[in-house]
MARTITI-551158 format. One line per field, with one value per residue: residue number from 1; x, y, z of N, C-alpha, C in turn. Coordinates in pm, whole numbers. Atoms other than C-alpha are relative to their C-alpha. Layout:
N
resi (NUM,...) $
n_xx (X,...) $
n_yy (Y,...) $
n_zz (Z,...) $
ca_xx (X,...) $
ca_yy (Y,...) $
ca_zz (Z,...) $
c_xx (X,...) $
c_yy (Y,...) $
c_zz (Z,...) $
END
This chain:
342
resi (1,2,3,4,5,6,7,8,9,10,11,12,13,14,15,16,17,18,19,20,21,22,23,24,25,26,27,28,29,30,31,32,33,34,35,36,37,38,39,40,41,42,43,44,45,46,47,48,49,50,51,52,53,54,55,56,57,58,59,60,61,62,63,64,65,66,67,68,69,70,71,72,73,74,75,76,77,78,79,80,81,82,83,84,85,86,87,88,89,90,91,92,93,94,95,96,97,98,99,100,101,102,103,104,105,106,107,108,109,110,111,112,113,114,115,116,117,118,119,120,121,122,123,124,125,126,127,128,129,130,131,132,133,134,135,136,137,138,139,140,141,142,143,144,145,146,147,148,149,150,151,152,153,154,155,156,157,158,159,160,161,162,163,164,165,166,167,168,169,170,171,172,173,174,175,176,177,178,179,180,181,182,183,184,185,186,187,188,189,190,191,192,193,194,195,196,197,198,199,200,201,202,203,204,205,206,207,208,209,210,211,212,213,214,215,216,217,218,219,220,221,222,223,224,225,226,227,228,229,230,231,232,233,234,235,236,237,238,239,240,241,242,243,244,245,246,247,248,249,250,251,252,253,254,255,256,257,258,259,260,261,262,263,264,265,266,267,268,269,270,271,272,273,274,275,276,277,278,279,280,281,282,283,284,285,286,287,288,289,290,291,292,293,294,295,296,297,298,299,300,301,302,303,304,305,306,307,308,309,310,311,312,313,314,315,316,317,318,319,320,321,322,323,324,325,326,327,328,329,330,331,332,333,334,335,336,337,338,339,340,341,342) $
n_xx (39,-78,55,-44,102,-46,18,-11,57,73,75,-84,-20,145,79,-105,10,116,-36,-88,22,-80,21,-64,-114,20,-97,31,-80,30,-42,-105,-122,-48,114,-25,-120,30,81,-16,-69,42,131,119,33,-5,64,121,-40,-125,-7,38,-86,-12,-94,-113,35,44,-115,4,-90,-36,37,109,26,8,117,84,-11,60,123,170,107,-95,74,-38,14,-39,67,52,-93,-96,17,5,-109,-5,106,-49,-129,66,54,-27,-91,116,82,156,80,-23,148,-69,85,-23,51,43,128,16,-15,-116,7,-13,82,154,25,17,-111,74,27,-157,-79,52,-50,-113,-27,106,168,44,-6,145,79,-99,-49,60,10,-39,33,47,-69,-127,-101,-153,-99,97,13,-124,-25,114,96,45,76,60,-24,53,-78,83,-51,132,-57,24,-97,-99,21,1,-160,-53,32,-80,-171,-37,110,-72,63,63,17,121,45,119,-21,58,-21,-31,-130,11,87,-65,-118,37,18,-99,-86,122,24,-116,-1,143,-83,-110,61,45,-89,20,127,-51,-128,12,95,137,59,35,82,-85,-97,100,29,-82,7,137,38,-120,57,92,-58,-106,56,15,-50,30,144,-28,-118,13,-79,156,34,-6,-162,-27,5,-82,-143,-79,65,71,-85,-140,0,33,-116,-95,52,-32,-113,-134,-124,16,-113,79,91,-92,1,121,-38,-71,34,99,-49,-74,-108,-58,-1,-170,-35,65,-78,-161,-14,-40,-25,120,104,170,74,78,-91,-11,147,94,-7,14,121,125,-25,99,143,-10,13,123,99,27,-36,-11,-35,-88,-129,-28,-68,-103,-88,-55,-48,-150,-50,65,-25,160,13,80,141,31,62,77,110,76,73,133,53,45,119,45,59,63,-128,8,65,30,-131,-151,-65,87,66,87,-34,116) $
n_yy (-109,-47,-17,-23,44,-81,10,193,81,102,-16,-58,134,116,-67,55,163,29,-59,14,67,-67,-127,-138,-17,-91,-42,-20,-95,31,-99,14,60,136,133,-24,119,150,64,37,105,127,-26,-4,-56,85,-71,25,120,65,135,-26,-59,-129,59,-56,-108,-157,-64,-62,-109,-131,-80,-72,-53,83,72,-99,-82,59,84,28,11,22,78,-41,91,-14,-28,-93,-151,-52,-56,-134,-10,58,-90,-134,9,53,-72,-20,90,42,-25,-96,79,101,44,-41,123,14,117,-12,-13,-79,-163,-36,-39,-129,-110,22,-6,117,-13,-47,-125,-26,-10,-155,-140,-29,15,-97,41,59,170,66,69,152,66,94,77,144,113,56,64,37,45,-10,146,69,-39,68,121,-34,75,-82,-135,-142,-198,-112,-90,-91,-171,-136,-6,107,28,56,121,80,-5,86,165,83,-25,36,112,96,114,4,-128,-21,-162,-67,-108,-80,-158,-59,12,-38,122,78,-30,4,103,74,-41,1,162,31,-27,88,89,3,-3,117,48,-63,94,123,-3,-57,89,-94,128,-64,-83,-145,-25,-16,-83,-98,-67,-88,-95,-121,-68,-158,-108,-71,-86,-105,-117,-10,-71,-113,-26,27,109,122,112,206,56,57,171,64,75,-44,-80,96,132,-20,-3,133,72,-11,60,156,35,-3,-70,-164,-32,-93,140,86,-134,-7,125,23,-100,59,102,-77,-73,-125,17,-80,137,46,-59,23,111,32,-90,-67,-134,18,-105,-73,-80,-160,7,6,-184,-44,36,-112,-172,-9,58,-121,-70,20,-12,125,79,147,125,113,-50,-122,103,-19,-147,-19,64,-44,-118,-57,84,71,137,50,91,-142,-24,35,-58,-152,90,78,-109,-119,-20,82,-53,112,50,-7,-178,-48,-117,77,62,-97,38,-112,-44,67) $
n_zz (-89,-93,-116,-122,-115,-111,-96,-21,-92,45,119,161,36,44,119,67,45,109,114,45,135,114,-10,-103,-54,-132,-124,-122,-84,-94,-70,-92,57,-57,78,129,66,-48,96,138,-37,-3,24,-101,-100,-69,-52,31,92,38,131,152,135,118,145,55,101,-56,18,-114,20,-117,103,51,106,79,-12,47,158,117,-104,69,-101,-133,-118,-120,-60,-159,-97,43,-83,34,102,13,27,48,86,56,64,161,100,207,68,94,122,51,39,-80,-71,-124,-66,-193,-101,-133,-35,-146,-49,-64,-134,-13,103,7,129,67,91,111,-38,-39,87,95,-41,20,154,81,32,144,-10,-38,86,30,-140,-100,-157,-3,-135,3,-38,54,-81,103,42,134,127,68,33,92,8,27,-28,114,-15,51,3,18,48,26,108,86,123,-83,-90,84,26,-108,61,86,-7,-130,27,-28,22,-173,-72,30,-64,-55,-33,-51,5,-112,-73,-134,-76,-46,-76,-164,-38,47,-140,-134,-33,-102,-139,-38,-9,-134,-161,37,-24,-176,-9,17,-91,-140,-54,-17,94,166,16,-13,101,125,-30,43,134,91,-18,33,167,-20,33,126,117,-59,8,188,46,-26,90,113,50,15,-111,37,-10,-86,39,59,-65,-143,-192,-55,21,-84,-137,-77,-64,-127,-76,-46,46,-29,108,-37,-105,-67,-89,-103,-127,-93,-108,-99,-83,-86,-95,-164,31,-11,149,37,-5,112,144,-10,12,185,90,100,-55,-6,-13,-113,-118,49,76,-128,-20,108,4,-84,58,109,-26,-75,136,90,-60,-4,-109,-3,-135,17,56,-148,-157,91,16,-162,-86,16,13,-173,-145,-44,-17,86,-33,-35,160,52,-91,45,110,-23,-82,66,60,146,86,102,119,78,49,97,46,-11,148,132,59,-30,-134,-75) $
ca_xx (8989,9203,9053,9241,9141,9251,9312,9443,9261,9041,8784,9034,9150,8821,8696,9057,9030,8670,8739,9035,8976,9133,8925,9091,9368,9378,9599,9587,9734,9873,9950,10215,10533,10625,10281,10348,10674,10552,10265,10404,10645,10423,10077,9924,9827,9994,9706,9411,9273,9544,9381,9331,9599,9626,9627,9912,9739,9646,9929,10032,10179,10296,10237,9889,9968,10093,9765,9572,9674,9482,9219,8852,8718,8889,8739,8774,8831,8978,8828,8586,8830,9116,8916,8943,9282,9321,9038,9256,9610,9392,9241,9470,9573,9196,9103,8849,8649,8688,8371,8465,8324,8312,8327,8326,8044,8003,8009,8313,8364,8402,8168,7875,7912,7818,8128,7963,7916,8280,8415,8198,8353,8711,8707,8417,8082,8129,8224,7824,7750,8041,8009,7894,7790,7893,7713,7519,7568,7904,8095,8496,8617,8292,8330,8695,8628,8396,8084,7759,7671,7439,7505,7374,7535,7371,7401,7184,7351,7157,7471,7698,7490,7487,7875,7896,7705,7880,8245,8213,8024,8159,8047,7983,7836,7516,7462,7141,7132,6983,6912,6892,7293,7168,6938,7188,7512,7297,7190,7543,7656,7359,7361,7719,7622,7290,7558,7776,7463,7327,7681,7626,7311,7553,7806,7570,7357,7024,6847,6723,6450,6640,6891,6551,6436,6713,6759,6393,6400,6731,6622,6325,6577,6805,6510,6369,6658,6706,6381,6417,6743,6598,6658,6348,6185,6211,6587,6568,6426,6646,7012,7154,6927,6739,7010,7329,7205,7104,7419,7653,7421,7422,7758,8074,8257,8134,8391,8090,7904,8217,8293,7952,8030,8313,8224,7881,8119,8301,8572,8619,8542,8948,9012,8763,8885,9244,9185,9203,9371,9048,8831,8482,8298,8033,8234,8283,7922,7767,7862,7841,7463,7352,7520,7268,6951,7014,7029,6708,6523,6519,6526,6754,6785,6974,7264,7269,7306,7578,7764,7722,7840,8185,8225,8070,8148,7763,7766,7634,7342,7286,7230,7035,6778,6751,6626,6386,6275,6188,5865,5603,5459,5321,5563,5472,5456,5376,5583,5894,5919,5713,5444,5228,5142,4848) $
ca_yy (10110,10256,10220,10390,10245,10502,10350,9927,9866,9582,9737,9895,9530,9358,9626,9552,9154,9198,9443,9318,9174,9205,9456,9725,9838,9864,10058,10032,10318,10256,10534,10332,10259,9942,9768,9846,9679,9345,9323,9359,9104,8866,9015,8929,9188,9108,9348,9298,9023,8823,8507,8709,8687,8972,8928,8956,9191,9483,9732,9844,10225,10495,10698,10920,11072,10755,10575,10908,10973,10858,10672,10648,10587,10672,10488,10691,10398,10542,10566,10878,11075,11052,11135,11520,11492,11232,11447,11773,11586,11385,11712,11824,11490,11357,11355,11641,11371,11085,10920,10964,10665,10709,10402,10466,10440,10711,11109,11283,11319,11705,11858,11583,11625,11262,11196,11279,11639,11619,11565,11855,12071,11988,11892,12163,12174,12045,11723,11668,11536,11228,11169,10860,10677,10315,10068,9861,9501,9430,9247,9304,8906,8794,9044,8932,8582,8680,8543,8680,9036,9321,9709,10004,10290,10640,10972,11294,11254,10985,10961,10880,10629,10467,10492,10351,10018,9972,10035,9906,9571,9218,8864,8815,9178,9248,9683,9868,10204,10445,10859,10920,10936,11157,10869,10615,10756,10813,10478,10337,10541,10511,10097,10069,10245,10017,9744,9823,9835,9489,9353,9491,9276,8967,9036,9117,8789,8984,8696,8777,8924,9215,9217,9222,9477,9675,9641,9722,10004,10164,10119,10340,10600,10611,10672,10942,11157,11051,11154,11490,11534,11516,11164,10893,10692,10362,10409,10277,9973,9874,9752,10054,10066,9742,9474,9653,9675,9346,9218,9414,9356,8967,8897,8758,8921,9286,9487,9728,9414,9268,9594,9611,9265,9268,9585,9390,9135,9389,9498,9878,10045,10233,9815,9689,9924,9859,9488,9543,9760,9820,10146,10089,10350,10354,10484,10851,10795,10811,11180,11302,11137,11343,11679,11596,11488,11812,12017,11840,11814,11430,11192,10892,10662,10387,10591,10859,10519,10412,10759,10779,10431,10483,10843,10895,10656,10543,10188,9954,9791,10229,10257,9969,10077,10418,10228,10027,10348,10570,10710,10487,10594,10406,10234,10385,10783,10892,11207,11047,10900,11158,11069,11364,11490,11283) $
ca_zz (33914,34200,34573,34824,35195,35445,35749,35856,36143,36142,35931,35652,35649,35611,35334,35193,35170,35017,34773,34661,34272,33928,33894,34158,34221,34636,34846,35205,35402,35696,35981,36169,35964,36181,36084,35780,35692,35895,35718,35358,35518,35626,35525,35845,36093,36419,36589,36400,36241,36294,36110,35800,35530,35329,34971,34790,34537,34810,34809,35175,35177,35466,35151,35193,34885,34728,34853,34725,34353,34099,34341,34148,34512,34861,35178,35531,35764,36066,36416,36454,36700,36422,36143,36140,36116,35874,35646,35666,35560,35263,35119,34861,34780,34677,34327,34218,34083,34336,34497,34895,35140,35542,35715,36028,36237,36535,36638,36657,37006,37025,36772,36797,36399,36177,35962,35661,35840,35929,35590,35429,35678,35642,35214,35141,35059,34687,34808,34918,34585,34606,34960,35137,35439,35455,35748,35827,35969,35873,36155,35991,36069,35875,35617,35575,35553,35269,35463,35300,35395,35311,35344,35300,35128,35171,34992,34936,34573,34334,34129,34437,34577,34229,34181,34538,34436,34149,34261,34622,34482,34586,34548,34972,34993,34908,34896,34959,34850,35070,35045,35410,35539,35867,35943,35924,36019,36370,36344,36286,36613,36839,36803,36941,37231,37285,37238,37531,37800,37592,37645,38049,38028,37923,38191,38482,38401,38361,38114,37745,37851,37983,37679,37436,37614,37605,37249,37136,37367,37272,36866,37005,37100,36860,36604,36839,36854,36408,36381,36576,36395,36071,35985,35831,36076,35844,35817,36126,36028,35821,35795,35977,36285,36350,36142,36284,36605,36665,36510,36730,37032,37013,36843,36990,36773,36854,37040,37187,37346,37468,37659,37804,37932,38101,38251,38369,38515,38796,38529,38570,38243,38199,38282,38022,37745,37803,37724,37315,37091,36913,36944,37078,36936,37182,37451,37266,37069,37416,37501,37206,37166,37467,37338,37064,37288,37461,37135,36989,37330,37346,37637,37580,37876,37802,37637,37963,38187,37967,37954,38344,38416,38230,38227,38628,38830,38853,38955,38676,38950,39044,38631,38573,38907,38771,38431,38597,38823,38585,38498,38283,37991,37674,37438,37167,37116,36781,36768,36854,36493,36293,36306,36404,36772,36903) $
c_xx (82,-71,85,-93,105,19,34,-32,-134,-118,42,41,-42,-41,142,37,-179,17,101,-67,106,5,75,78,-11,106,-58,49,-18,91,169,106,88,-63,2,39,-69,-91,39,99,-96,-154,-90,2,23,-124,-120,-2,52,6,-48,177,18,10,85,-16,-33,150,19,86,-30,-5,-143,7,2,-128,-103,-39,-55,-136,-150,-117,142,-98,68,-40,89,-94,-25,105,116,-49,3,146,81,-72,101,148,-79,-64,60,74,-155,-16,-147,-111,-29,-144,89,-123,52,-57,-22,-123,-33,-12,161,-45,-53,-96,-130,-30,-2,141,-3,34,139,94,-24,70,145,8,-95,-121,-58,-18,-113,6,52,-5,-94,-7,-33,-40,-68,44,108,133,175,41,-118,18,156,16,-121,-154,-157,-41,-61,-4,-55,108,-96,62,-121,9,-55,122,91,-79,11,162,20,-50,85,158,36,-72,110,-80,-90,-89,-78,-75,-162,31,-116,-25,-24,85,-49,-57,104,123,-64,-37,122,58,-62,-19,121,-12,-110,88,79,-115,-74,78,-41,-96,63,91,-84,-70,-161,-88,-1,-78,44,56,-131,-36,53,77,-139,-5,112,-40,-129,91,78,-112,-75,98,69,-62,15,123,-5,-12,-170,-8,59,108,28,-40,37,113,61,-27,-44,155,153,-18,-62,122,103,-65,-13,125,115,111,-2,115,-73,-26,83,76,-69,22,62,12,-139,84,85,104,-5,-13,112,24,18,106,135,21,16,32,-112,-91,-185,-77,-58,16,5,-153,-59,-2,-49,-183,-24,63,-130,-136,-58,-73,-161,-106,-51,44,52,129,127,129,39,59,144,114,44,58,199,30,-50,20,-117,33,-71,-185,-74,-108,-69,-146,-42,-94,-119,-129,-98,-136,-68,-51,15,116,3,-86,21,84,119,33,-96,-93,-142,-7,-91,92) $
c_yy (-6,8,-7,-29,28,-20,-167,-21,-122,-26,44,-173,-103,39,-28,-172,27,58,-35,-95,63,82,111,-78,59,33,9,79,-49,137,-10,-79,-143,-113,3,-110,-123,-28,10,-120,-117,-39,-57,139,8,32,-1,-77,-97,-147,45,-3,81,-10,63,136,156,52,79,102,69,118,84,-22,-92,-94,55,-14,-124,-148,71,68,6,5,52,-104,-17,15,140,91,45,44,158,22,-41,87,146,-65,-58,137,37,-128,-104,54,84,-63,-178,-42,-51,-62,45,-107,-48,48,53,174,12,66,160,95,-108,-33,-160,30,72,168,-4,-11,80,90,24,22,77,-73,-103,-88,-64,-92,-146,-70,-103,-51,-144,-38,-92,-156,-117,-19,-33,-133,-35,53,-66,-133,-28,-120,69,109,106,119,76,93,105,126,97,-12,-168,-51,-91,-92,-157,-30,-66,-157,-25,-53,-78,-189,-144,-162,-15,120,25,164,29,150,98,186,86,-18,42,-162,-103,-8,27,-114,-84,56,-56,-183,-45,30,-86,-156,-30,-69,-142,-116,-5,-155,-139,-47,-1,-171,-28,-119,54,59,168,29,31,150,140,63,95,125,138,-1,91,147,58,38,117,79,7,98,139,59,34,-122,-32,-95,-127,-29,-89,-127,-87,-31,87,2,-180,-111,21,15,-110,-114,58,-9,-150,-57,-19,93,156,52,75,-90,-61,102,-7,-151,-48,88,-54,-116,45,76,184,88,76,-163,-68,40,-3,-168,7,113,66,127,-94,83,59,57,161,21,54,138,85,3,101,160,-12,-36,129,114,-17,-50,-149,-74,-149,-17,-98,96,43,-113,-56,95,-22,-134,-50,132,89,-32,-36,-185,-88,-90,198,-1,-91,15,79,-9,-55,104,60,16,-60,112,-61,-33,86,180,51,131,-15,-13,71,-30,125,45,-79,-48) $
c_zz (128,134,83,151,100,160,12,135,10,-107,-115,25,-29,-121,-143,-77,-116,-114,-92,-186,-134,-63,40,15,189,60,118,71,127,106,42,-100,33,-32,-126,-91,87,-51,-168,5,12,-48,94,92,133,122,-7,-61,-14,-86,-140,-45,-103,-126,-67,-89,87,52,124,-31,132,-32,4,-136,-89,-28,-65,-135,-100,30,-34,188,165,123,129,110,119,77,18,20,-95,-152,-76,-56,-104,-155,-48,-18,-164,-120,-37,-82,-105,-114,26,-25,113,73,136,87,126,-2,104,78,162,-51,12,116,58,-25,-18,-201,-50,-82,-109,8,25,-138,-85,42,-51,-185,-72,-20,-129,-7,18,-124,-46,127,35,88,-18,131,-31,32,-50,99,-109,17,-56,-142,-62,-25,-77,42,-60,92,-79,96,-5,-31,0,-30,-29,-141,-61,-96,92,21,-113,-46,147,20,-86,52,146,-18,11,-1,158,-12,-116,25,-66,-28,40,-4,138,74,120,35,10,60,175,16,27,128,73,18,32,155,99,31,114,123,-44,17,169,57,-3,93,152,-19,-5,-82,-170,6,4,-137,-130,78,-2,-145,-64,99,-56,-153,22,26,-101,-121,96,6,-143,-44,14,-92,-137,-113,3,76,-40,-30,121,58,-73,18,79,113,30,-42,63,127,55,-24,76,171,45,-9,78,-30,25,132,142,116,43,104,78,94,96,107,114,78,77,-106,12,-173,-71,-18,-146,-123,-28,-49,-149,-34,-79,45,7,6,100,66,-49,-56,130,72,-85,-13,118,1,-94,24,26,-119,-44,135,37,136,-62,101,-23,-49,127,99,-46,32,189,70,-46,0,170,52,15,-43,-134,94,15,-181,-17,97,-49,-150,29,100,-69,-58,-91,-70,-114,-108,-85,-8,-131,-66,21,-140,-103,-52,52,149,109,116) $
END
């Protein structure tokens, strides 16, 4: 079987080392023609990754089409902002029949749309019944140094979600299949951005209590504006909402939470983000999320302080005051997560 994996940044290169078997055949597409040749040269990464070795068996191309043709399963594993673009050069090169994986985990910036919703628009409607949503907590240097993990895959389509266990299935990697994608593609955004101001929490000093606090209250929002959205409450107790957002919230390894950190330690957040080549979702997730609180009428806090303390100029001690300011009212409201109106 043929698995094209659209994209070599640290997560096309993690989903690339795991997948790799005698099974599949993988191609890796890569955008930039320079990383290209140095990695079929030396098969390291000098950018990402750089202590993974590539195995010899995954086939690096500059080729779309070559990466495309005759690919069972093709894996969208660019960052959100270049996925539109990426989506409308791949559609006439995907197989009619192809089972079609997003792995990226955010909003496109612009349109607020879930990937999922972004690859119906560009590759058509038909594609619903192949399409999936890949998360859940799957830090890319663990997954590449095949340590165990478990996934979720989610589709509206019982057939896809069962073609995305089989075909995406690995000794380390343990999948979950799910039938609510809205619910977790917002979970898979909305816990990067909880990540940054949990990172904040690691950088300013604040203790654990703070940093607990700020997780269990941000997995309350992100299933409040799910919920409103359409999405199942108890997706959000599972691996996309509660297990991915507690491991990119505690994790070294998280790029979100090491943003939020160095930003809680005086860095500047143009500074911060200039320190790695890597995209940190959250940062675009976080606009986007309150185009969509707006839309569905939802108040979330923690994201808004977030948004306004890289995208405003609001001080990070200003944002975490206005946090501790703000109006009480009982943990636990019932219509938030659908559960009637009491």
């Amino acid at each position: 079987m043929k698995v094209a994996i659209l994209g070599a940044g640290s997560w096309g290169l993690a989903l690339a080392e795991l997948l790799q078997s005698t099974e599949r055949d993988i191609s890796l597409w890569f955008r930039r023609p320079d990383l290209a040749a140095q990695v079929n040269r030396t098969r390291v990464h000098p950018l990402y990754l750089p202590e993974l070795k590539l195995n010899p068996g995954v086939k690096v191309t500059t080729g779309l089409e070559e990466a495309c043709s005759g690919a069972q399963t093709v894996i969208f594993a660019v960052p959100t902002h270049g996925e539109r673009a990426l989506a409308e050069r791949a559609r006439p090169l995907v197989g009619e029949a192809s089972l079609l994986v997003s792995a990226a985990k955010g909003f496109e910036p612009d349109s607020a749309m879930t990937m999922t919703e972004l690859l119906r628009e560009v590759l058509g409607e038909d594609v619903g019944e192949r399409l999936v949503a890949l998360s859940g907590p799957s830090l890319a240097p663990e997954v590449a140094a095949h340590k165990p993990t478990a996934a979720v895959v989610a589709a509206a389509s019982a057939m896809a979600r069962t073609l995305a266990v089989q075909r995406l299935a690995a000794p380390s990697w343990r999948l979950y299949a799910n039938d609510d994608p809205r619910g977790v593609e917002f979970a898979g955004a909305m816990k990067n951005v909880i990540a940054i101001a949990a990172g904040v929490c690691d950088g300013l000093g604040v203790g654990d209590n703070a940093k607990a606090a700020i997780i269990t209250r941000g997995l309350s929002e992100m299933t409040r504006l799910g919920v409103r959205a359409g999405a199942n409450p108890f997706t959000f107790a599972g691996l996309a909402g509660v297990g991915d957002c507690l491991a990119t919230c505690v994790s070294r390894l998280s790029r979100n939470r090491t943003l939020g950190e160095r930003i809680g330690r005086g860095e500047s957040p143009a500074a911060a983000q200039a320190e790695t080549p890597m995209v940190a979702e959250g940062v675009n997730a976080s606009g986007a999320a309150l185009v969509l609180a707006r839309r569905y009428q939802v108040e979330i806090p923690i994201t808004q302080a977030v948004h306004a303390i890289i995208f405003e100029g609001t001080s990070v001690a200003a944002a975490v005051q206005g946090l501790m300011e703000r109006n009480l009212r009982p943990e636990l409201v019932p219509e938030d997560i659908g559960l009637g109106d009491a």
